[in-house]
C-alpha positions in Angstrom: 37.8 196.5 159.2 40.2 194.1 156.7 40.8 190.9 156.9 43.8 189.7 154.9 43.6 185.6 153.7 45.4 183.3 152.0 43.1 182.4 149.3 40.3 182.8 147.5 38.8 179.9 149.0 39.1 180.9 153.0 37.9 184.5 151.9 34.6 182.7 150.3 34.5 180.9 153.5 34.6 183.9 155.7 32.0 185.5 153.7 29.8 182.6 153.9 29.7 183.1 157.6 29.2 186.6 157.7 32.3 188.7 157.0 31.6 191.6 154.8 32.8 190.6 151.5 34.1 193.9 150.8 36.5 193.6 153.7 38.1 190.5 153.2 41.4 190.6 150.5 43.7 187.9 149.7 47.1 188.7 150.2 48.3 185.2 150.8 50.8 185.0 153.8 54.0 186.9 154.0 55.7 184.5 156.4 55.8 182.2 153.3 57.4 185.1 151.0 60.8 183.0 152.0 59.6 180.7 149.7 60.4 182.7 146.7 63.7 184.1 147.2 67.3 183.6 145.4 68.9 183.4 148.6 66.8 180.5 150.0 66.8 178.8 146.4 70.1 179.0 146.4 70.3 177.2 149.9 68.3 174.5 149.0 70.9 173.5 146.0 73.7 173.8 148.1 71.6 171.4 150.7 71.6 168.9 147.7 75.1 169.6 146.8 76.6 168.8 150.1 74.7 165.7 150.2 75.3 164.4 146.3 71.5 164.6 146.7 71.4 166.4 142.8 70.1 163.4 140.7 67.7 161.9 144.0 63.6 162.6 145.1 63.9 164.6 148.3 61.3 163.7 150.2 60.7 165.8 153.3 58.6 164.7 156.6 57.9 167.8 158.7 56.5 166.0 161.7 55.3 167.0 165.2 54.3 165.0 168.4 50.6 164.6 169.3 49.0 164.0 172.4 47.4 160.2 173.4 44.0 160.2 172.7 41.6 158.9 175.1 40.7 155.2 174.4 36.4 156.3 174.9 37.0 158.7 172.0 36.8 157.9 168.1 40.5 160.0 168.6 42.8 157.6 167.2 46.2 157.5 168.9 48.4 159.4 167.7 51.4 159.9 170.2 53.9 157.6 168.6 52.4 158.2 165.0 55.5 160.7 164.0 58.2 157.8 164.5 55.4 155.6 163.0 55.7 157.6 159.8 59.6 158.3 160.0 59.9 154.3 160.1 57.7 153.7 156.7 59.6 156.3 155.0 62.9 155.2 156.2 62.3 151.5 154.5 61.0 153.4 151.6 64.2 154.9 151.3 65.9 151.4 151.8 63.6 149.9 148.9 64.0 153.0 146.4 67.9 154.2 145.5 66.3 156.8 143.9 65.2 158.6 146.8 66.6 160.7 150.0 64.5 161.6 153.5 65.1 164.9 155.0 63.1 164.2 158.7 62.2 167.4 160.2 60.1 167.4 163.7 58.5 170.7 164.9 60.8 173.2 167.0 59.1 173.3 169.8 59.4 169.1 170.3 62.4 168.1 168.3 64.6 167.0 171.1 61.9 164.5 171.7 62.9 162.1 169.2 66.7 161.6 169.5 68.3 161.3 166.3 69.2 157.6 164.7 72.2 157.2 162.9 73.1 158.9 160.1 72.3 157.4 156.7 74.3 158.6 153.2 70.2 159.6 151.8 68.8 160.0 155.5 69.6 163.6 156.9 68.3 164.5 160.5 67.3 168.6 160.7 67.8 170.5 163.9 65.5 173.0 163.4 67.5 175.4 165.9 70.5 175.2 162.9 68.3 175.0 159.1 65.6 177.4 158.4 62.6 175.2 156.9 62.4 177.4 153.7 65.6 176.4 152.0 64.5 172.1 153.1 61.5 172.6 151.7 62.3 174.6 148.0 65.2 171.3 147.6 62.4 168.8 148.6 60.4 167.1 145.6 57.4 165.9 148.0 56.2 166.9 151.9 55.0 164.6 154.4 53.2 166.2 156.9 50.5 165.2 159.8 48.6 168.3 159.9 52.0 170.6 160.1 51.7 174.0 158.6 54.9 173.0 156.7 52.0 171.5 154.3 50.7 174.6 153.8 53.8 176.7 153.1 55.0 173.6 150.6 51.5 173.8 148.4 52.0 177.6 148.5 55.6 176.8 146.9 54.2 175.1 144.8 55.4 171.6 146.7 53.0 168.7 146.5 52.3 167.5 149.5 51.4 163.9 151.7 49.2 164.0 154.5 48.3 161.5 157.2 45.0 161.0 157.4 44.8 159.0 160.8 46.7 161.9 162.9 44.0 163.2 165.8 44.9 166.9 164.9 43.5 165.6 161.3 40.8 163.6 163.1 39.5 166.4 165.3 40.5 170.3 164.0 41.3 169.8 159.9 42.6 168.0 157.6 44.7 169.4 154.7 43.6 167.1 151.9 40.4 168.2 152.3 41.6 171.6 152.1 42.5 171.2 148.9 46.5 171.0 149.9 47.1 167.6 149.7 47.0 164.1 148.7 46.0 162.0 151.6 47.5 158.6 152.9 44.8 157.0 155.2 47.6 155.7 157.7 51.3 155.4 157.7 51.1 152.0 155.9 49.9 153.3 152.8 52.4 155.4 152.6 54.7 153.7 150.2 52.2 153.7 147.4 51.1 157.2 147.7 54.4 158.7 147.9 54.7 156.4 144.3 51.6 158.2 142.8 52.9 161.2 143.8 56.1 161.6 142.6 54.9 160.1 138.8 52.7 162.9 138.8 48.8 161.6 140.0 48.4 162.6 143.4 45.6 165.2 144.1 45.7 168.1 142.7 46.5 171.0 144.8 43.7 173.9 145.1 45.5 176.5 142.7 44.5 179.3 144.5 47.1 178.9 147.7 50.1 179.1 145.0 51.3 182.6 145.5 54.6 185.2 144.5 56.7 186.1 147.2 54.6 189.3 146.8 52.0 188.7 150.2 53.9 191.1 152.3 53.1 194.1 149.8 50.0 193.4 149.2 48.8 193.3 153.1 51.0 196.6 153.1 48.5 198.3 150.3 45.8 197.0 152.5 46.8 198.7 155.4 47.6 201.8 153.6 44.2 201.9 152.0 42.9 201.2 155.3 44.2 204.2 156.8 44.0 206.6 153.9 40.2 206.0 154.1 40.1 206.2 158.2 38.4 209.2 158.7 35.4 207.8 156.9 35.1 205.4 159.3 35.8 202.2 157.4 
């Protein structure tokens, strides 16, 4: 059996929990391919043109809604923390002419934040009309919660802003200490991070989830090799 990862560093942690190390290849993730192609990077600069967005900072938030956590868990509440974070990044717009917000909620809950009025560097993205490939490649930093929008940017070679005080981060993962991004402790800090980031001293991202547009033909030669060495049982 093969299992096809992302990175070097989730195949060492497979192995470290038993999976045969022999069995495990990274491949990275061909739903991110997207990432890599003329036709979405040519998107992306025709998303800046339309907006006289050239000379601005892009930054994109790629939020999604969380549940309330119960107040006898160490949880913290997270419900309204999306709009939270669209409201810090919207005055840091205001306070910077040098930057632009793309806000991008997840497409299964998007219609549950109704759009605010239109701003000349604020752009609101229904997800059922832009593919998130082209908004990401024309973005110069990603805000996420735990989103796998953060994942996809780093493997763009995006930095990325995460969250720290969202319950998904709290109780499942958290992508800075993945290796994918630089954290923010809580919405308010925010404004300083997305500064460090965009001069160039955020953390650095694990090197290893940058990829080539190339996943989908390498999990191909796995499966290939796979079945060319099916009768031996393997």
């Amino acid at each position: 059996a093969w299992t096809c990862v992302i990175s070097e560093g989730v195949r060492q942690r497979l192995i470290a929990r038993g999976f045969a190390a022999d069995g495990v290849a990274v491949t990275g993730n061909p739903a991110f391919d997207g990432l890599f192609s003329a036709d979405n990077q040519t998107r992306a600069q025709a998303f800046l043109a339309e907006r006289g967005w050239q000379d601005l900072k892009p930054v994109l938030f790629a939020g999604h809604w969380e549940p309330q956590a119960h107040p006898a868990t160490p949880v913290p509440v997270g419900q309204a923390l999306p709009r939270e974070i669209e409201a810090v990044l919207r005055k840091a717009v205001h306070a910077r002419e040098d930057l632009a917000l793309v806000v991008r909620y997840h497409p299964s809950d998007w219609t549950r934040y109704p759009r605010l009025p239109d701003e000349a560097r604020i752009h609101f993205s229904e997800p059922p009309k832009e593919p998130i490939h082209p908004l990401i490649l024309a973005s110069q930093v990603v805000v996420v919660q735990t989103s796998t929008v953060g994942l996809e940017s780093a493997v763009g070679g995006k930095p990325v802003i995460s969250v720290e005080n969202s319950p998904a981060a709290h109780v499942w993962f958290s992508l800075a200490q993945q290796g994918v991004s630089t954290p923010a402790a809580t919405p308010d800090q925010l404004p300083s991070v997305l500064d460090a980031v965009l001069s160039g001293h955020g953390s650095p991202t694990d090197p290893s989830f940058r990829s080539d547009g190339q996943a989908a033909r390498r999990v191909a030669a796995v499966v290939l090799n796979a079945l060319s060495c099916s009768p031996c049982g393997t």
